[in-house]
N, C-alpha and C positions, 0 to 999 in steps of 0.2 A: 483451402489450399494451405499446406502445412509453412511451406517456403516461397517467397517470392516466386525464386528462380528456379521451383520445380514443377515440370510442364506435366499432367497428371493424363494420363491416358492416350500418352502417344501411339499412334497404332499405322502400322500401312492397311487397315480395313476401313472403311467407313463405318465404322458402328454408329447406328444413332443414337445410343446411349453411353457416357463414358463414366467412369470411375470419379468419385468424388472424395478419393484417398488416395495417397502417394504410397507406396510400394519400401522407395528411397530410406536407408537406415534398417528396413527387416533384414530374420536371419529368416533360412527356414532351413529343414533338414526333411529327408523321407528314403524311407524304406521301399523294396520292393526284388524283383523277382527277374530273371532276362532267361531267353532262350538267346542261343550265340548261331550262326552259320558262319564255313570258312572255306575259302577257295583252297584248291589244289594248290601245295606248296613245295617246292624241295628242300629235305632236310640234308644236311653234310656234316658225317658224322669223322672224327678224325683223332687219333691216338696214335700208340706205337703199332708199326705194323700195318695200320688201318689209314684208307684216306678216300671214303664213299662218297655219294649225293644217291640219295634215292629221288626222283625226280616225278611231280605231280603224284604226292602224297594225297589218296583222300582221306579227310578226317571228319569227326562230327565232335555235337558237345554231349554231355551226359546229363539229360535234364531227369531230377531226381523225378518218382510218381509224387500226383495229388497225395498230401499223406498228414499225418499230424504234423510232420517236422516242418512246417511251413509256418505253423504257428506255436509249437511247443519251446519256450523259451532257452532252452538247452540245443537245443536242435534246428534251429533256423539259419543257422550257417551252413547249415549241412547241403541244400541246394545252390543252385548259382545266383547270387545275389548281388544286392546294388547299394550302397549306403553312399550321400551325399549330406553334403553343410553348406550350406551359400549366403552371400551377405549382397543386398541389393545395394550397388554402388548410386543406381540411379533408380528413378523409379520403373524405367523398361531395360535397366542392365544389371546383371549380378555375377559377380566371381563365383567361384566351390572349389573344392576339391573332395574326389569320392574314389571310392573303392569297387571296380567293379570284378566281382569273382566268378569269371566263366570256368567253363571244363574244357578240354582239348584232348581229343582221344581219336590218335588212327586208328584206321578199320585193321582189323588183322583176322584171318588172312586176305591177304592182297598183292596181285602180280602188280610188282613196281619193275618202270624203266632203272636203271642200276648203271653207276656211271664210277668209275675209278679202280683202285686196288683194297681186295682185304687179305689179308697173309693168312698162311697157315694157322698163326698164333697169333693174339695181339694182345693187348694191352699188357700192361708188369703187374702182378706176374702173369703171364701168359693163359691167354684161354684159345682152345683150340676152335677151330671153325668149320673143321670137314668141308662137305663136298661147295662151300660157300665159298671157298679159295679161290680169288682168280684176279683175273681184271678182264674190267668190263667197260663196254661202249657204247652201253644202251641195251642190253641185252635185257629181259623182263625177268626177273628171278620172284617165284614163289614165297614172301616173305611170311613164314606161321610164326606162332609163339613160343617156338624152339628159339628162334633165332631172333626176335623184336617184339615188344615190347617200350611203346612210346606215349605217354598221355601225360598232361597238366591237368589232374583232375583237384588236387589238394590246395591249390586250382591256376587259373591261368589267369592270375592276378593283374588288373590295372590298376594302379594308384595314379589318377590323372589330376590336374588341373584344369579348370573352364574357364572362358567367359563366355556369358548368353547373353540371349537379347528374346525380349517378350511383348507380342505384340498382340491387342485384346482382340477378339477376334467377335465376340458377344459379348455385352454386359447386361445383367435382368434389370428393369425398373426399379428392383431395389437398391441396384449397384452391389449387393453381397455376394450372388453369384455370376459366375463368368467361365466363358473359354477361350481360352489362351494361346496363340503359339509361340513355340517355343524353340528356338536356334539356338545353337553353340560350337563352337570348336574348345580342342583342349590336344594337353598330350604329358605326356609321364611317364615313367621307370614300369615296366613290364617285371613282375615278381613272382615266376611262377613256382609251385612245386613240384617239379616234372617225376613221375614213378619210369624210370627208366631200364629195360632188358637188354644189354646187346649181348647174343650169344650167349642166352642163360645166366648172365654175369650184369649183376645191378643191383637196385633199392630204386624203393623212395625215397628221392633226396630232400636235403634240407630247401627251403627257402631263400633264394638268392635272387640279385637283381641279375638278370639275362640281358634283358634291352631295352628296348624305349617303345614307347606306340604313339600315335599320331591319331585324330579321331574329330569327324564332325558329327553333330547330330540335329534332330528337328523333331520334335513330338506335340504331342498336345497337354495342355495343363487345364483343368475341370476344378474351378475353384467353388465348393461347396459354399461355401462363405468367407471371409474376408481370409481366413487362415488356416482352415483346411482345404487340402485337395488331392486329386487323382492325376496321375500323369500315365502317356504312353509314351515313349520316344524309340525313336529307332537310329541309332549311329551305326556308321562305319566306318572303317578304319586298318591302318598298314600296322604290322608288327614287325621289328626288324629283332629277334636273338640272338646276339652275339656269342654268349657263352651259358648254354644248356647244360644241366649237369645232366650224369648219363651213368655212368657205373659204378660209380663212388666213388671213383680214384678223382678227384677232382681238378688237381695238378698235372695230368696227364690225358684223359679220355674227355671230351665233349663233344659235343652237336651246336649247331646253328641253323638259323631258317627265319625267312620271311614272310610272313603270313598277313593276308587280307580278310578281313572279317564283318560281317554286319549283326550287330545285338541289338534285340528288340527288348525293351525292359516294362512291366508296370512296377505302379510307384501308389506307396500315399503318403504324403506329406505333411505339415504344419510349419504354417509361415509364423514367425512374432518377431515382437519391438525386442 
């Protein structure tokens, strides 16, 4: 035991084998891969002119194909990915903070419930909206890619903060390898790059911080030996966006929305002193 006062294979399992190194003082970092799912959410979209909610939006993520870009070093950001650093405060707790880059993309087309006013014309300078004029009370309107045009795919950025807690779940008679669980909560600035259409009038925007997200999670960690390993974790989690960019006028036109989400990620990692 490296310190007096560090209790080395704390666990709520009974393993009958425990670790015969403390953890306490490592960093580790890992790389790895997530598919995202997201409830129904309503977006409220608001400008000159304009002041909607499209109401129980469905969306999905855009998970790229099995393809080289997963491992070509130029190209592994190109899917939705997960990057993490953590430093083990104790030997079963460690801080981080990571980058997790999903995709957010509504289905289109899709009859959405439709709830407020869109004018003739909106946003300055004026873009017309035809027979999309009204207000509405819930009425279901047709929405194609004439007229929306909504995804965070450049992506639907979380920059969070953690703390976990790691409890041994198995240790081999060697003590080198092990499996792990793994809890955490965390939370952070939401940074996505939203490619935004309303009524044929947009871009993809720049990168801005939107809102915050909130997130716990639990997976497993598959320690090869004392400093490699494999993880699976699944978190879920609330997004609250306060200010979506949306046409490019950025002073003037945005969206906001809530979203609930669960991301499943793998991982590999390498712990060291």
């Amino acid at each position: 035991m490296p310190d007096g006062d560090v209790v080395i294979g704390k666990s709520l399992f009974s393993n009958e084998v425990k670790r015969d190194f403390s953890r306490k003082g490592d960093f580790y970092v890992h790389w790895g891969y997530n598919h995202s799912y997201y409830d129904k959410s309503d977006i409220n979209f608001k400008g000159p002119g304009y002041d909607f909610t499209l109401k129980s939006v469905v969306a999905h993520d855009r998970q790229s194909p099995l393809a080289w870009n997963y491992l070509n070093p130029g190209l592994i950001t190109e899917p939705q990915y997960n990057l993490r650093v953590g430093y083990f405060i104790k030997d079963n707790y460690s801080v981080s903070i990571g980058w997790d880059h999903m995709k957010y993309v509504v289905d289109i087309p899709q009859s959405i419930a439709t709830y407020g006013t869109i004018g003739s014309e909106i946003s300055t300078p004026s873009v017309p909206t035809g027979s999309f004029a009204g207000t509405y009370n819930g009425q279901k309107l047709n929405w194609t890619s004439d007229q929306l045009r909504y995804e965070h795919t450049d992506g639907f950025n979380y920059l969070n903060a953690q703390i976990e807690r790691y409890d041994d779940i198995w240790v081999a008679p060697s003590h080198e390898t092990s499996l792990t669980l793994e809890t955490g909560i965390g939370g952070g600035p939401m940074i996505p790059r939203t490619d935004a259409h309303l009524f044929d009038q947009g871009r993809n925007n720049h990168w801005n911080v939107a809102g915050f997200g909130v997130s716990a999670e639990m997976g497993l960690k598959f320690y090869v030996s004392k400093h490699l390993y494999f993880q699976n974790t699944t978190k879920v989690g609330y997004v609250n966006l306060k200010n979506v960019h949306t046409t490019g006028r950025d002073n003037i036109d945005k969206a906001s929305q809530k979203i609930n989400f669960v991301e499943n990620l793998f991982a590999i990692g390498y712990e060291f002193k």
